[in-house]
One Martini backbone bead per residue (centre of mass of N, CA, C, O) as a GRO file, in nm:
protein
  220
    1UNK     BB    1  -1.338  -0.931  -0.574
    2UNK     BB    2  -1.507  -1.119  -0.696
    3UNK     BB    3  -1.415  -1.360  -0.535
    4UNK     BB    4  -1.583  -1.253  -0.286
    5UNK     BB    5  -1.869  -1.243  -0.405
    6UNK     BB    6  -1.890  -1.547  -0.468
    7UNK     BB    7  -1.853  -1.619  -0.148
    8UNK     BB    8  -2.076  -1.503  -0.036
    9UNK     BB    9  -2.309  -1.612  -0.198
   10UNK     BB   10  -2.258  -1.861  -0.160
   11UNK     BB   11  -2.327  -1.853   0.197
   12UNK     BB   12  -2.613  -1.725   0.149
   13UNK     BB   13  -2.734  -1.976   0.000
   14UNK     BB   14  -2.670  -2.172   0.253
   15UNK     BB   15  -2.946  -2.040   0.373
   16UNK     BB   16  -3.259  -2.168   0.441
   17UNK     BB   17  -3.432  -1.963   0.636
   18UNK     BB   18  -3.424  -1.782   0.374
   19UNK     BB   19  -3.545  -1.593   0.147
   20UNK     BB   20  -3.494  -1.447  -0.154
   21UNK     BB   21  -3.491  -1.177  -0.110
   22UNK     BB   22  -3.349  -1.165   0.189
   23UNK     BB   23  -3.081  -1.278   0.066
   24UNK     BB   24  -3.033  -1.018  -0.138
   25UNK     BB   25  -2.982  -0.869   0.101
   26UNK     BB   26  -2.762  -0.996   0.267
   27UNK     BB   27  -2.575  -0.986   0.004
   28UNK     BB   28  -2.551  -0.670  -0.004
   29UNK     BB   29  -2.448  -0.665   0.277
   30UNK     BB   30  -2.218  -0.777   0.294
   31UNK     BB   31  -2.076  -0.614   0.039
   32UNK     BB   32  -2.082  -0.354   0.208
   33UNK     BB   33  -1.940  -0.466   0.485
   34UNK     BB   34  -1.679  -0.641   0.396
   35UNK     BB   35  -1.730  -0.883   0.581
   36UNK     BB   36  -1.741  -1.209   0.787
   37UNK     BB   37  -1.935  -1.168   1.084
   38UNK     BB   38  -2.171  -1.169   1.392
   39UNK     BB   39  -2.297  -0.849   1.385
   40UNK     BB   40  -2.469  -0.803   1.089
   41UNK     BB   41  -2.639  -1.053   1.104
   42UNK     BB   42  -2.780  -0.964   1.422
   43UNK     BB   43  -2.924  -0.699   1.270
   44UNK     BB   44  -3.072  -0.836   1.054
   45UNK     BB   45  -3.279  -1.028   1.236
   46UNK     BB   46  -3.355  -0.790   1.420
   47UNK     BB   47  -3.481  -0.680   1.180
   48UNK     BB   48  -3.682  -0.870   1.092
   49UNK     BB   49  -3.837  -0.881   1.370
   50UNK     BB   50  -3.956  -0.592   1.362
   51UNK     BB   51  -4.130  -0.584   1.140
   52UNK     BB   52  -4.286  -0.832   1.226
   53UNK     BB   53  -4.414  -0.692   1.464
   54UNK     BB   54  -4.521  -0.444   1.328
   55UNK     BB   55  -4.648  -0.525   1.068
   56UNK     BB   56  -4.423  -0.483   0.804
   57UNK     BB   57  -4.239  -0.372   0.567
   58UNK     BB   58  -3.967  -0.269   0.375
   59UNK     BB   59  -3.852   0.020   0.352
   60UNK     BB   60  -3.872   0.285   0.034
   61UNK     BB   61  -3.908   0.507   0.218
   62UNK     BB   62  -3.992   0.736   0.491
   63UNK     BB   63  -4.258   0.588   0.697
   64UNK     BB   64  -4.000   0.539   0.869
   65UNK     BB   65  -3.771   0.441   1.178
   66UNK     BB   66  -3.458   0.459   1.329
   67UNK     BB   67  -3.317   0.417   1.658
   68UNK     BB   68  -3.005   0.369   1.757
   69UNK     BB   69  -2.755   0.230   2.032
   70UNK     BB   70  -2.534   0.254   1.949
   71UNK     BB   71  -2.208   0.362   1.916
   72UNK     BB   72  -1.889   0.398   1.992
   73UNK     BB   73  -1.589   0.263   1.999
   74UNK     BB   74  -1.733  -0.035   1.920
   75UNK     BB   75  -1.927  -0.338   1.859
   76UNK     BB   76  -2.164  -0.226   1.648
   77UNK     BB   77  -2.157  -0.138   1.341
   78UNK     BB   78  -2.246  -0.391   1.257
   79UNK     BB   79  -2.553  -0.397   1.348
   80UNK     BB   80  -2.621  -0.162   1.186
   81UNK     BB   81  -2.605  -0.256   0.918
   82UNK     BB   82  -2.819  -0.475   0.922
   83UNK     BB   83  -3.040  -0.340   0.989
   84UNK     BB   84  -3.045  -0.138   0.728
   85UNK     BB   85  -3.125  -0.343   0.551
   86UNK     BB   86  -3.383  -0.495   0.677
   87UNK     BB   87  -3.565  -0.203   0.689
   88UNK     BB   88  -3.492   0.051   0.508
   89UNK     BB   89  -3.344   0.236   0.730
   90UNK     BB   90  -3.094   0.475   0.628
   91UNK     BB   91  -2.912   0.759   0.666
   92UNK     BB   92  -2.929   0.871   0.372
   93UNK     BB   93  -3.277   0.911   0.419
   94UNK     BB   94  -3.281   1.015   0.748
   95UNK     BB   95  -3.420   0.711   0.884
   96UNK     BB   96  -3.144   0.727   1.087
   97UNK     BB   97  -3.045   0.697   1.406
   98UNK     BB   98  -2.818   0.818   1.685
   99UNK     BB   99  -2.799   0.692   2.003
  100UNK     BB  100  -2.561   0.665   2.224
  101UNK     BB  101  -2.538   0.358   2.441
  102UNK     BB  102  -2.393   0.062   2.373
  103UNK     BB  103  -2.645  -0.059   2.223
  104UNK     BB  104  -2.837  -0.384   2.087
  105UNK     BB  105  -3.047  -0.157   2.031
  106UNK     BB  106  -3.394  -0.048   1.865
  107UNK     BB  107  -3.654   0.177   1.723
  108UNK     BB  108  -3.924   0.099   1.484
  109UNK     BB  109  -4.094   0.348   1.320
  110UNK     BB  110  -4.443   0.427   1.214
  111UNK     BB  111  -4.507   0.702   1.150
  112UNK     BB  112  -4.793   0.706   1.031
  113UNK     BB  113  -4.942   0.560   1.287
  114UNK     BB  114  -4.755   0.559   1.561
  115UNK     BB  115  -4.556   0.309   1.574
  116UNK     BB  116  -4.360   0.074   1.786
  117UNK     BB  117  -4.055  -0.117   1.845
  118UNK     BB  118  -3.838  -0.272   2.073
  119UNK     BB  119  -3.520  -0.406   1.970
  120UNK     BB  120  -3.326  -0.687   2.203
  121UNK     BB  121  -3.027  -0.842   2.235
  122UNK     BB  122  -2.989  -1.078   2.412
  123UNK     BB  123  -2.774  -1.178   2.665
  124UNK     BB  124  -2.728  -1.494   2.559
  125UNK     BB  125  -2.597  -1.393   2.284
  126UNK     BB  126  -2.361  -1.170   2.375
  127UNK     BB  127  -2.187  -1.344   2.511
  128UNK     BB  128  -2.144  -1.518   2.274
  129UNK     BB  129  -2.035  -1.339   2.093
  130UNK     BB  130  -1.807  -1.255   2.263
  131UNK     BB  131  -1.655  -1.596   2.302
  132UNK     BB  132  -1.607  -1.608   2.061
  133UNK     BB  133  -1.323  -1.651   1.853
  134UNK     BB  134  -1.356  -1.416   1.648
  135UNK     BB  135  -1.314  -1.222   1.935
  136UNK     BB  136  -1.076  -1.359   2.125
  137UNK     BB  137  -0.888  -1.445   1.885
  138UNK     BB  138  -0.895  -1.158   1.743
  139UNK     BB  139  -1.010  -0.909   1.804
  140UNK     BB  140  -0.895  -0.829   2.107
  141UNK     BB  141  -0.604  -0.835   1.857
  142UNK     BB  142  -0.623  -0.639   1.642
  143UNK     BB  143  -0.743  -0.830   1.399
  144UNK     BB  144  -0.885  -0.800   1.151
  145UNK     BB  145  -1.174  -0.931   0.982
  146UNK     BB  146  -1.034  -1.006   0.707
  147UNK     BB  147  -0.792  -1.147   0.913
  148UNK     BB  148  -0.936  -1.389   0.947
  149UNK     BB  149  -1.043  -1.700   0.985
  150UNK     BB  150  -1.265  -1.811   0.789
  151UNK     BB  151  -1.404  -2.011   0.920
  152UNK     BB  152  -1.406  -1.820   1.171
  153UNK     BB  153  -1.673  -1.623   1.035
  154UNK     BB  154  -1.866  -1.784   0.872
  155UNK     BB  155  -1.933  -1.914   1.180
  156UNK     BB  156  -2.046  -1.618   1.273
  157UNK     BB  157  -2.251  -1.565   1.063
  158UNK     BB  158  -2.434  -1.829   1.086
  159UNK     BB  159  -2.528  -1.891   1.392
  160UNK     BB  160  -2.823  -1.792   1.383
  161UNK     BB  161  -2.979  -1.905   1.130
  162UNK     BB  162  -3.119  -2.126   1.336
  163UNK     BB  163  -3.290  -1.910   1.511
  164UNK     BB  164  -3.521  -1.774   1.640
  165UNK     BB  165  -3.644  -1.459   1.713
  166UNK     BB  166  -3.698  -1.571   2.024
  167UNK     BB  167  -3.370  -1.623   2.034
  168UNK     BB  168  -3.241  -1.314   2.011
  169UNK     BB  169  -3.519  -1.128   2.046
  170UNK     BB  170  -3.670  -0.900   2.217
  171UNK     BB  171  -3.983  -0.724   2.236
  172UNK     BB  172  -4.147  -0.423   2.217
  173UNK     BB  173  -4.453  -0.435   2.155
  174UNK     BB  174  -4.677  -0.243   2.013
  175UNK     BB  175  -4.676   0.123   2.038
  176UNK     BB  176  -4.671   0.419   2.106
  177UNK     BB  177  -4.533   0.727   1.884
  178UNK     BB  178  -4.451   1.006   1.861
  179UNK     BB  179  -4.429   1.216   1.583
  180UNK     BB  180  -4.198   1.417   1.382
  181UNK     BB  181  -4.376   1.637   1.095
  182UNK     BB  182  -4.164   1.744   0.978
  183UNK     BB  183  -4.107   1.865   0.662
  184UNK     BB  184  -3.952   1.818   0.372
  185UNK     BB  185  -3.717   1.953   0.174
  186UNK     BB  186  -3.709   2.047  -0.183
  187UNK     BB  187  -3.538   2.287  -0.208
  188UNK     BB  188  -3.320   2.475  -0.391
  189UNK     BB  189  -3.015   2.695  -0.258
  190UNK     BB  190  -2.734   2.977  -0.323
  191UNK     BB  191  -2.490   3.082  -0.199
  192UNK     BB  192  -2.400   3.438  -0.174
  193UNK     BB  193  -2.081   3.358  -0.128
  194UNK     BB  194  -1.986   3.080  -0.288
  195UNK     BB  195  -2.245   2.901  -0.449
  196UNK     BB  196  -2.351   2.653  -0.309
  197UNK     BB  197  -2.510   2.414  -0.299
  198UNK     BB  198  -2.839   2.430  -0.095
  199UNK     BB  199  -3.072   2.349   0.156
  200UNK     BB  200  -3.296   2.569   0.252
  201UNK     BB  201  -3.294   2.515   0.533
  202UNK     BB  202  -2.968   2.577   0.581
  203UNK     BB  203  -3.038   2.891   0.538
  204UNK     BB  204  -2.863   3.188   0.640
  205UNK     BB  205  -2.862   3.532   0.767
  206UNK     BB  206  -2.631   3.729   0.654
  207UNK     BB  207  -2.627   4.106   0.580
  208UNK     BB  208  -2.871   4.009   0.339
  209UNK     BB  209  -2.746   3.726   0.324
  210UNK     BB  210  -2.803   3.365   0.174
  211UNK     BB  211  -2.591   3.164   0.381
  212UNK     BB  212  -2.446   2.889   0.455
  213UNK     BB  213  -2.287   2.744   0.725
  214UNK     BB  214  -1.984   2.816   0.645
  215UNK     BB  215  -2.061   3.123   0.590
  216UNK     BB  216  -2.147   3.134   0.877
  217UNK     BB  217  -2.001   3.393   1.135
  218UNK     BB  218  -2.230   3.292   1.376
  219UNK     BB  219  -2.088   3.022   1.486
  220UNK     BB  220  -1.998   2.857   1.792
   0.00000   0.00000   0.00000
């Protein structure tokens, strides 16, 4: 595993386009990614241009969201990883969510302001990477990415980071965007049937006692 870590490093260094910030994340999503291909880093860099249109720093509280379109059960997932290191919304904060429609492309939204931008990568982009050997002699093969010849990987890899944002991606805006203000709970309360911690948000009152989502039997 050390060694796994050492050789990200390696190639995450030997991109000449990013600054040491970006590097850090991009080897830090490269890490938890788990393996080197062409969609993750598309997502990254995707990510990237989108702050930028928006003139906006990487989010570490939760006053952006993204919406992405990718769904499931397609060659998407490793883009949304991108996406979610290069802009700081992710899943966990709460502030990434998916709408799926089998698309690489997401929208940025500046809560505070009310401002979005929509970022689409490019047809002529998604051609490329769909032609490339790591997916036609690969993945189409049902061979995991992990077991992929590493030349052929890295170089699916590093192939954006030499192009600039407006040849891998569209963008709209920034435009208006009505944002959905309602507040997140801070509160803590105890289901009085299991006992479980739960987000007082999400406790239902089932005769006379405020119980979990698990424990409330009139879920449909």
């Amino acid at each position: 595993m050390l060694d796994r870590f050492a050789k990200h490093r390696e190639i995450v260094n030997s991109i000449t386009t990013l600054d040491d910030t970006e590097k850090e994340l991009l080897y830090s999503a490269l890490n938890i990614h788990g393996h080197f291909c062409g969609g993750m880093p598309m997502g990254y860099l995707a990510g990237l241009a989108g702050l930028k249109a928006l003139g906006a720093p990487r989010e570490l509280n939760m006053d952006k969201e993204v919406i992405i379109f990718v769904g499931d059960h397609h060659a998407g997932g490793c883009f949304a990883d991108g996406v979610q290191f290069a802009t700081g919304c992710t899943f966990g904060k709460g502030i990434m969510r998916k709408e799926p429609k089998g698309k690489w492309c997401y929208l940025l939204i500046d809560k505070k302001n009310e401002k979005a931008v929509k970022v689409t990568v490019k047809p002529e982009i998604m051609k490329a990477a769909f032609n490339s050997p790591f997916i036609k002699n690969y993945r189409t093969k049902g061979i995991p990415p992990t077991e992929v010849d590493q030349e052929v990987a890295i170089k699916a890899f590093l192939g954006l980071f030499s192009k600039p944002f407006e040849e891998i991606v569209n963008i709209e805006g920034p435009f208006d965007y009505k944002v959905d203000k309602t507040p997140s709970s801070h509160n803590l309360a105890f289901c009085e049937k299991c006992g479980d911690a739960v987000a007082e948000n999400y406790l239902r009152v089932e005769d006379g006692k405020k119980v979990c989502l698990d424990c409330f039997t009139y879920n449909s």
